[in-house]
Every structure is written in structure tokens, then in C-alpha cells.
C-alpha positions in Angstrom: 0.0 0.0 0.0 1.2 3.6 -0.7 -1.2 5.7 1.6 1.3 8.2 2.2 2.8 8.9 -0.9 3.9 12.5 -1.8 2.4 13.8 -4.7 4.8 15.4 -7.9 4.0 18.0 -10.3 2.4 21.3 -10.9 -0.9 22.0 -11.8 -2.7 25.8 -12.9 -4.5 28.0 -10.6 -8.2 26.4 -10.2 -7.2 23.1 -10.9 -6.3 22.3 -7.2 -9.2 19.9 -7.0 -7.3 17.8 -9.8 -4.8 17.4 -7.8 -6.9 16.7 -4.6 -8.6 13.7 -6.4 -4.6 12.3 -7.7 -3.7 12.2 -3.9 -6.5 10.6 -2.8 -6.2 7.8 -5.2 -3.0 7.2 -3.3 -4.6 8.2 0.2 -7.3 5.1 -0.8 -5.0 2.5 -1.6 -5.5 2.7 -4.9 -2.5 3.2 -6.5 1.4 1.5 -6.4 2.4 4.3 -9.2 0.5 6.7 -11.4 0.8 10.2 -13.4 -1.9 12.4 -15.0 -1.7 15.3 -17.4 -4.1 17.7 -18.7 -4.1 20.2 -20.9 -6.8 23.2 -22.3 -5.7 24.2 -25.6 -1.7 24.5 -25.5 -1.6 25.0 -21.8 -0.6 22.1 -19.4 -3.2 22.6 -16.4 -2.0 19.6 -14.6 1.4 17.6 -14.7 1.4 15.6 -11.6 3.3 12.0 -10.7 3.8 10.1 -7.8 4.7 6.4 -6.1 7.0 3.8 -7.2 7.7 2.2 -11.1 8.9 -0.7 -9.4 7.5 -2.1 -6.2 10.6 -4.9 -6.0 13.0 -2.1 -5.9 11.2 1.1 -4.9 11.9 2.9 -8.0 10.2 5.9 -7.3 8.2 7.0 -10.1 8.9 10.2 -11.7 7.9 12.8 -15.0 9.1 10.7 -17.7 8.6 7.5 -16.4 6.7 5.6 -19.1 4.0 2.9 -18.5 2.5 -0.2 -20.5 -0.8 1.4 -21.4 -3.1 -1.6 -23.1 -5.8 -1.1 -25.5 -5.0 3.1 -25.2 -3.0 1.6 -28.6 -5.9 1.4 -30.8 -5.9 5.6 -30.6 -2.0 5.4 -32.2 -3.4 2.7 -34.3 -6.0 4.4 -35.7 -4.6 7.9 -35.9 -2.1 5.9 -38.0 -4.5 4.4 -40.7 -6.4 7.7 -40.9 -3.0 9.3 -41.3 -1.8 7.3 -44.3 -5.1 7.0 -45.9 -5.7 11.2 -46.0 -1.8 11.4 -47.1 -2.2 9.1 -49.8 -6.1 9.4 -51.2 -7.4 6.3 -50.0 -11.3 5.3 -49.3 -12.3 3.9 -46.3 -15.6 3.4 -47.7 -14.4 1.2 -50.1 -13.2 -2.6 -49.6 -10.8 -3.3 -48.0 -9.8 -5.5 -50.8 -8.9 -3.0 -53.0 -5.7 -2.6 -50.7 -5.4 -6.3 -49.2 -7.0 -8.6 -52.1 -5.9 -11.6 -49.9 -8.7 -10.6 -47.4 -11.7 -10.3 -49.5 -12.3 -14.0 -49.0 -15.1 -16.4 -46.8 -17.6 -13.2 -47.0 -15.8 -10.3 -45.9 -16.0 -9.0 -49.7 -17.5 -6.2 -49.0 -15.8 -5.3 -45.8 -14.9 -1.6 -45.8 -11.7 0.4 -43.9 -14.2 2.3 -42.1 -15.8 -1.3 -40.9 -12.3 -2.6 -39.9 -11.6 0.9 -37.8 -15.2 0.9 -36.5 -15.0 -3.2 -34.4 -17.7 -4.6 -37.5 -15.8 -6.8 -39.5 -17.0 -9.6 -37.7 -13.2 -11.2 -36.7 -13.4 -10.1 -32.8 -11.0 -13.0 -32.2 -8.2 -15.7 -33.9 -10.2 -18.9 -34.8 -6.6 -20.5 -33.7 -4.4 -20.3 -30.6 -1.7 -17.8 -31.6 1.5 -17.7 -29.0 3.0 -14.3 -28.0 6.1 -15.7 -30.7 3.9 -15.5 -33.6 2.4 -12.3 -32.5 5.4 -10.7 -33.5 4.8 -10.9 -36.7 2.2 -8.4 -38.4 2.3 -10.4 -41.5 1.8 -13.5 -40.1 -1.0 -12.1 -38.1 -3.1 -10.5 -40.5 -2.4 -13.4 -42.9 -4.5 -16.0 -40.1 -7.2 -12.7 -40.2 -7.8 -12.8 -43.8 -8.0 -16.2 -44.1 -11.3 -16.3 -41.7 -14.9 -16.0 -42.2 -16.6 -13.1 -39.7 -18.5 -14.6 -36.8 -21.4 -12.0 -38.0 -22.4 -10.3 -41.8 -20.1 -7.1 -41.1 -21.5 -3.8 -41.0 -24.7 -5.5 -39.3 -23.7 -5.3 -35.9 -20.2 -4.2 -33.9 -18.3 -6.1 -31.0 -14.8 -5.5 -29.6 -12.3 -6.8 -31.4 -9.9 -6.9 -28.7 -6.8 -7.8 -30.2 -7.3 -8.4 -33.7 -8.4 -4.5 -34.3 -4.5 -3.8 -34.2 -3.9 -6.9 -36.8 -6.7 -5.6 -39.0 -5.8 -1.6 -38.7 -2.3 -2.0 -38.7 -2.7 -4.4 -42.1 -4.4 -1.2 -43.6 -1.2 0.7 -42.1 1.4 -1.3 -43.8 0.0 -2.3 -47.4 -0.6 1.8 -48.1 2.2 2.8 -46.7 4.5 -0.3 -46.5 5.4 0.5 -42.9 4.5 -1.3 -39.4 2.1 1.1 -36.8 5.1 1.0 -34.7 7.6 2.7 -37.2 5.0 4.6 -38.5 3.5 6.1 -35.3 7.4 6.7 -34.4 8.6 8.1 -37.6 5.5 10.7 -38.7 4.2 11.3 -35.4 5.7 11.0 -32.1 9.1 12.0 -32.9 7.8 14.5 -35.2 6.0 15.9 -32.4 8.5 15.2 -29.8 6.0 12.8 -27.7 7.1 10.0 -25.2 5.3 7.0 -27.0 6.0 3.9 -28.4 4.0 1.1 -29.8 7.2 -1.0 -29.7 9.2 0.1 -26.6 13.1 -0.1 -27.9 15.4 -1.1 -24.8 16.2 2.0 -23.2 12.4 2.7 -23.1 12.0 -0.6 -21.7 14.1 -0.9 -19.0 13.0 2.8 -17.6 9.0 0.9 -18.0 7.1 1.1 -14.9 6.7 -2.4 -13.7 2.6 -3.7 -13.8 1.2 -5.3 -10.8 -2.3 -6.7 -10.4 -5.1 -5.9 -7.4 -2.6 -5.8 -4.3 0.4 -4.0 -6.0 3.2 -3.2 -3.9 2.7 -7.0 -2.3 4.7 -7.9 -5.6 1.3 -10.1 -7.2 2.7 -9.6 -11.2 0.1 -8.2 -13.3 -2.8 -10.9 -15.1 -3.8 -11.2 -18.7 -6.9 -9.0 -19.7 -9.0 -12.0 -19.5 -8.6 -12.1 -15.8 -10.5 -8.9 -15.4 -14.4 -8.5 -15.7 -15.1 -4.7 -14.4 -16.8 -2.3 -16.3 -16.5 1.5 -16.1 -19.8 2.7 -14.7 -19.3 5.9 -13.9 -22.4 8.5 -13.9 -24.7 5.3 -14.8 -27.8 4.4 -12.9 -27.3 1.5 -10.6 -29.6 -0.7 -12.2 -27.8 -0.3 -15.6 -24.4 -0.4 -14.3 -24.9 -3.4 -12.3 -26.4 -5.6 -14.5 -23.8 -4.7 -17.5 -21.3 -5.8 -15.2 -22.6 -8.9 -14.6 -23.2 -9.4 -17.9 -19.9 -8.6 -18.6 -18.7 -10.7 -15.8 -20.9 -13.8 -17.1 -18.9 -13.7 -20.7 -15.4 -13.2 -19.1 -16.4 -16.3 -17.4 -17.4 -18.7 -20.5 -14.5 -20.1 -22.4 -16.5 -19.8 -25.3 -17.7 -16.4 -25.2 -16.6 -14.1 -28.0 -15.5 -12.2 -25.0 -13.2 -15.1 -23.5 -11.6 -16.1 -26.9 -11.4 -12.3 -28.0 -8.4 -12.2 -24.9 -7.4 -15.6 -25.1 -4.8 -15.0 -28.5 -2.3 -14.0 -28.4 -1.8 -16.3 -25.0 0.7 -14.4 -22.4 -0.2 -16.7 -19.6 2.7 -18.5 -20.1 5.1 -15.7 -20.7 7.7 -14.9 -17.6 6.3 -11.7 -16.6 3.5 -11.2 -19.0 3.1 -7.5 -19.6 6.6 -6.8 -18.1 7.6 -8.9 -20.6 11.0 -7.4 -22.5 10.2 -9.5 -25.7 6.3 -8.1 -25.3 7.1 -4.2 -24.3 9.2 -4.6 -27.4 6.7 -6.1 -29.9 4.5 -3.5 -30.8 1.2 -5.3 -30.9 -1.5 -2.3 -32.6 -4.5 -3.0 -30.4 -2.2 -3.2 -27.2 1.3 -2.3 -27.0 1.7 1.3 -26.3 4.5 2.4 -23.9 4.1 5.8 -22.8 3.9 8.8 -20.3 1.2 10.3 -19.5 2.5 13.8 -20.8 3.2 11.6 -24.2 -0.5 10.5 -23.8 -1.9 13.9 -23.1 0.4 15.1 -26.1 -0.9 12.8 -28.5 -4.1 14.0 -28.1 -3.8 17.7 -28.2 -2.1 17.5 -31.2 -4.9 15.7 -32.8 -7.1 19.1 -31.7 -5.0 21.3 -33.1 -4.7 19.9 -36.2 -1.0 18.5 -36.6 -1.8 15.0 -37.1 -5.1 14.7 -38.9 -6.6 17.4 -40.7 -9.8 19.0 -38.7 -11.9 17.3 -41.1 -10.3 13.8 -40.9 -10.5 14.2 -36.9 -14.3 15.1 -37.3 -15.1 12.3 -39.3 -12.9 9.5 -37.8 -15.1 10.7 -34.4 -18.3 11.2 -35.7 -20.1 7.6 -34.1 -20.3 4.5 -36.7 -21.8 2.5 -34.1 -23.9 2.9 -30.4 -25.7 -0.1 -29.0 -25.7 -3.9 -27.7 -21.7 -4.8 -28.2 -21.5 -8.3 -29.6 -18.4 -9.1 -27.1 -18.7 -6.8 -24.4 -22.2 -7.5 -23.9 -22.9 -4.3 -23.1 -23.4 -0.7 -25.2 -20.6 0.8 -26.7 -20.0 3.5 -29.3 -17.2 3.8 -31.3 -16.3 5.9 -34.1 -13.4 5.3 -36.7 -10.7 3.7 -33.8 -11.5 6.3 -31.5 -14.4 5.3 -28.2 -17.2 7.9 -27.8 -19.5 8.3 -24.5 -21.1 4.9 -23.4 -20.9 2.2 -20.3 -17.3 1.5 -22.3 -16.2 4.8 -22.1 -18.0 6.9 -19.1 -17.4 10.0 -19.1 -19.0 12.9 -17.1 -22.4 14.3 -18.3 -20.5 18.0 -19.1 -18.0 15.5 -21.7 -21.3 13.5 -23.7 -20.9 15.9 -26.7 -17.2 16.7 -27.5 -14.6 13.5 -25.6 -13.6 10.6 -27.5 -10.2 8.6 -26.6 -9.3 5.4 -25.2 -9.0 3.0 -22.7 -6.9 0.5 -21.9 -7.0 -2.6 -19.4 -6.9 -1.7 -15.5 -7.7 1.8 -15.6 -5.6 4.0 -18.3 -7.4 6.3 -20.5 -6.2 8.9 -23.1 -9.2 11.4 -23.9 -9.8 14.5 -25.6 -13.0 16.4 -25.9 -13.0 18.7 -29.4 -15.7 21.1 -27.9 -13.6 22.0 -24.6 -10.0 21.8 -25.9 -9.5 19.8 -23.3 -6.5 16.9 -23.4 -5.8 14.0 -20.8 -3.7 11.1 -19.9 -3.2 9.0 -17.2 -1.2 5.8 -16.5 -0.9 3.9 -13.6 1.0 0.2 -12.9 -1.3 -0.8 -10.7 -3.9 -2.8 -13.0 -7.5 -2.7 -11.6 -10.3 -5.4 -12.7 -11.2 -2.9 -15.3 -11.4 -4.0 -19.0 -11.6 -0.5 -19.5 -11.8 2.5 -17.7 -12.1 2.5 -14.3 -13.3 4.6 -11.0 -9.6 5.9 -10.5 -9.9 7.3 -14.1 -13.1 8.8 -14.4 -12.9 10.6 -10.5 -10.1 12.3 -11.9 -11.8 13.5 -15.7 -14.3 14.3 -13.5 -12.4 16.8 -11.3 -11.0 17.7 -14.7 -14.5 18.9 -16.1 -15.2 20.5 -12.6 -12.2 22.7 -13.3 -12.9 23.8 -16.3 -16.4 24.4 -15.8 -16.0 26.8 -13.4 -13.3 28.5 -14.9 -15.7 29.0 -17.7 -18.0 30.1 -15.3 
């Protein structure tokens, strides 16, 4: 436990309450290590840090300490796709044939880029058992993908496709462009932009990584696969729906057979040393989950998509406009997604005063890059504590919520 934990950082004047909430996750016992920044426009607001990167040694966690940050990938990932496919005139309305012939096969003819981005391509999980060895290679992996038939008629329904979104988008990524996400996130945006963010951490990055635990933390328990977790993020919900997505939720996680179970199941880090601390797995680059970052790199990344220096305003509109909203064919449970990017639902609660403009996403045990276009409003947070969370968690929203509170009256 970390009660007493002195808390990092600066934040501006009215924002105090931001800073409040980031202590008390400590105070609670909630955190091991954790950092949050926000910014309004161009100005950082809050830049705060605080606990250990490493429980085992007491690492104490600083500024640029970057953190494994899950399914907060499929942001990169899809910034990526949109990226290349503006640069270079492509139409995500059309097939994504016309790009990847190989994959108009066993009825996904008529799959389009925007379906792939958008989790209705009907291919929400591997129809083999892929190990983390094969997993590194993006070829390989979208090869198995194209060779499947979708477990639905795409376009007529959406479900999370947990892993394989990164294999599909990241496909797109490298037969326009002929790069990997990784290289290409690296190469035309994040050193571009100066941003701490990897999807492939190289091995300086990796050995300054803050080091995941699971539910007790500092007691040195190593973080669990995604599949261990069954929590949804409920914040601002009525009881009534809340509870009963979460069981629902918790139901799936529990059936083998779920499109929810096998949706986590490849590729299998179970029986990788480590897991998520994993050199060979920080290093891999998977799209849908293997982003290494800080939480200023996070907050970055998304503030630079409002003002314009990674998509056109346009591109940004569309990609967040929502494709889908409704019953989630994995999650079992509403969701709303636009092209890659989560918009307002049980998946991704935000506060009432953030329903029209935030979009981002989360990631496994409680990260969350988010943005809201109608605010200016910019936000990441990592932690190495991993909660039960798929996505989202309380930790999270407590603290957009105090971010919202800020602005708000600062508007006022």
C-alpha cells in the first residue's frame, strides 16, 4: 500500500481539485504508481506523478517514467491508418480489398476500412491459438485474419475486437504505406511531435518501464492477462444499468466460449515470464495493445490531434463522428465507437458535461487517453497498478471528472 505517498507536479490555478482527487487515489490505496496530465488548448493545467515504477525495488516514479498502457494503442493505431489514408487518397468506404486482395475472402467482400476501424468486421478473435512468438509478426498475423470467415455479416452489428483490431488496422497501415504502426506512429508522429510514445518500446524505453502489478500491487502479485479482469467503467450510470452490464460482462469473461473469452485468449501471455513486463512483449508493438508511454506523451498525442498536426480538422471530425452505439456483440454491453477512436457509453463513461465533444481510449486496469474537441480539453493518465477494469475505471473517471469540474467553473 502507498497511503502516504507524496504527490509530484504542478498543476494551474483552479485546478487544485485535480490534484486533490490524484492524492486521494494514493490516500485510498489505490495506486502503487501513477501520473496524470491535462491540458486546455496548448496549456498544461495539470502535470502531476507520484509512487513507485517498481514495487521490487522502490523505483520511485517520476515525470518521464513511461508505463505499459493496453488497448490506449488502438488511438495510435488508428490515428495511423487515418494518417496514411488522407496522405495518400485512399477510401475507407471502399473494400478493404482494394488494398489487401488476400482478405476479400469467406464473406468479408464487401468489408470496408471504415468497418475494420469501427469493431464490424465480424473477426473479434483468432479462430486459432496464436503464441506471443507469432504475434510478432504483423504479416503472419493479419495473414490468419484474412483467411477467416466473420462470426457476424459485417456492417450489421459491432463487438470488440480486442486484439485483432490492431492486426486488421495495422494491415491497412502497412500495405498503403509499407510500414509497421510502430515505425510509423514513431517516424511521422511522435518523434515529429517530440512525444514520449512507443508502440514498440526499444530497450532504453523498456528498462525505464514502470513495472505492472495486479489488485494488491506493492505485495509484488505480477500483473494478469486481460481475461482475468471483468469490471466495467460505470461511472455516472444508474445502478440498475451499471450493475447488471457488469454482470453481464462478468458472465462472458467467465465462458470459455464467449466471444469475449476467446477475444483475450490469443495472443496467449499466460505462459510468458512476466506477461506485460515482458522485455520481448514491451518490445513487440502489438497495434491494439502495445503502447508504452507517459502520461505527458499521452496527453500530447491528443492535443495534437485538436490542433490539427496530425489529422486534418476534417479527418478528426469524421474519424469521431459515431459509426456505431448499441448492444456490443463481445462486451455485452453498449458501446460507441467511431473510426478507432471510443465515444460516451458504459465502455467509455465519461462525465455528463463531456457527452458531446470527448472521445479517446481506454486500456485494461484503468488508463485512459481522452480528448473532448468542444472543450480543448487533453488528458492522460497511466498507472501500474492494473485494476479489474477492462476498460476504464473509478480511479480514471474521479479524476476527468475533477478535470470537467475545473474547467467548468473556470468557464463560469
Amino acid at each position: 500500500m502507498v497511503e502516504n505517498t507524496e504527490v509530484h507536479g504542478t498543476h494551474a490555478p483552479g485546478f487544485g481539485r485535480v490534484r486533490d482527487v490524484f492524492a486521494k487515489n494514493f490516500a485510498r490505496g489505490l495506486e502503487t504508481g501513477a501520473a496524470l496530465s491535462v491540458y486546455v488548448g496548448d496549456e498544461l493545467v495539470a502535470d502531476l506523478w507520484g509512487g513507485v515504477a517498481d514495487h521490487r525495488t522502490g523505483r520511485a516514479w517520476t515525470r518521464d517514467t513511461p508505463c505499459f498502457a493496453f488497448s490506449c494503442t488502438k488511438a495510435m493505431t488508428a490515428a495511423a491508418a487515418l494518417r496514411v489514408a488522407e496522405h495518400r487518397g485512399y477510401d475507407l468506404t471502399a473494400p478493404v480489398s482494394s488494398w489487401w486482395p488476400e482478405f476479400g475472402a469467406r464473406g468479408k467482400e464487401r468489408v470496408t476500412g471504415e468497418h475494420l476501424l469501427s469493431h464490424q468486421s465480424g473477426l473479434p478473435a483468432f479462430a486459432r491459438d496464436v503464441s506471443v512468438a507469432q504475434a510478432a509478426d504483423p504479416k503472419a498475423m493479419a495473414d490468419l485474419l484474412a483467411d477467416q470467415a466473420p462470426e457476424w455479416e459485417p456492417g450489421t452489428g459491432h463487438g470488440y475486437h480486442t486484439y485483432t483490431f490492431g492486426w486488421l488496422a495495422g494491415e491497412m497501415v502497412r500495405r498503403m504505406d509499407g510500414r509497421t504502426v510502430g515505425r510509423y506512429v514513431s517516424e511521422e508522429i511522435a518523434d515529429p511531435l517530440g512525444l514520449d510514445l512507443w508502440v514498440g518500446a526499444p530497450d532504453t524505453v523498456v528498462e525505464r518501464t514502470a513495472r505492472l502489478t495486479s489488485g494488491s500491487g506493492a505485495s509484488g502479485s505480477e500483473q494478469q492477462a486481460p481475461s482475468s479482469g471483468t469490471g466495467a467503467a460505470t461511472h455516472g450510470k444508474p445502478p440498475e444499468e451499471s450493475g447488471s452490464a457488469a454482470a453481464r460482462l462478468a458472465e462472458a469473461a467467465g465462458d470459455p466460449l464467449s466471444a469475449l473469452s476467446r477475444s483475450m485468449r490469443s495472443p496467449d501471455v499466460n505462459g510468458v515470464t512476466g506477461r506485460f513486463n515482458n522485455r520481448d512483449v514491451l518490445a513487440a508493438g502489438w497495434p491494439a495493445a502495445g503502447l508504452v508511454t507517459t502520461a505527458h506523451g499521452l496527453a500530447g498525442f491528443y492535443r495534437n490531434l485538436l490542433a490539427g498536426r496530425i489529422l486534418e480538422p476534417d479527418t478528426l471530425r469524421n474519424a469521431i463522428t459515431p459509426r456505431v452505439n448499441g448492444p456490443d456483440n463481445v462486451l455485452c454491453m453498449d458501446s460507441s465507437f467511431g473510426l478507432g477512436f471510443m465515444r460516451p457509453s458504459l465502455v467509455f463513461a465519461v462525465p455528463r458535461a463531456a457527452q458531446g465533444g470527448a472521445f479517446g481510449h481506454t486500456g485494461f486496469g484503468g488508463s485512459i487517453g481522452l480528448a473532448d474537441i468542444e472543450r480543448g480539453i487533453s488528458l492522460g493518465y497511466v498507472m501500474n497498478r492494473t485494476g479489474a477494469e477492462m476498460s476504464g475505471g473509478l480511479r480514471a473517471m474521479r479524476l476527468v471528472k475533477a478535470v470537467y469540474d475545473s474547467v467548468g467553473k473556470s468557464e463560469d
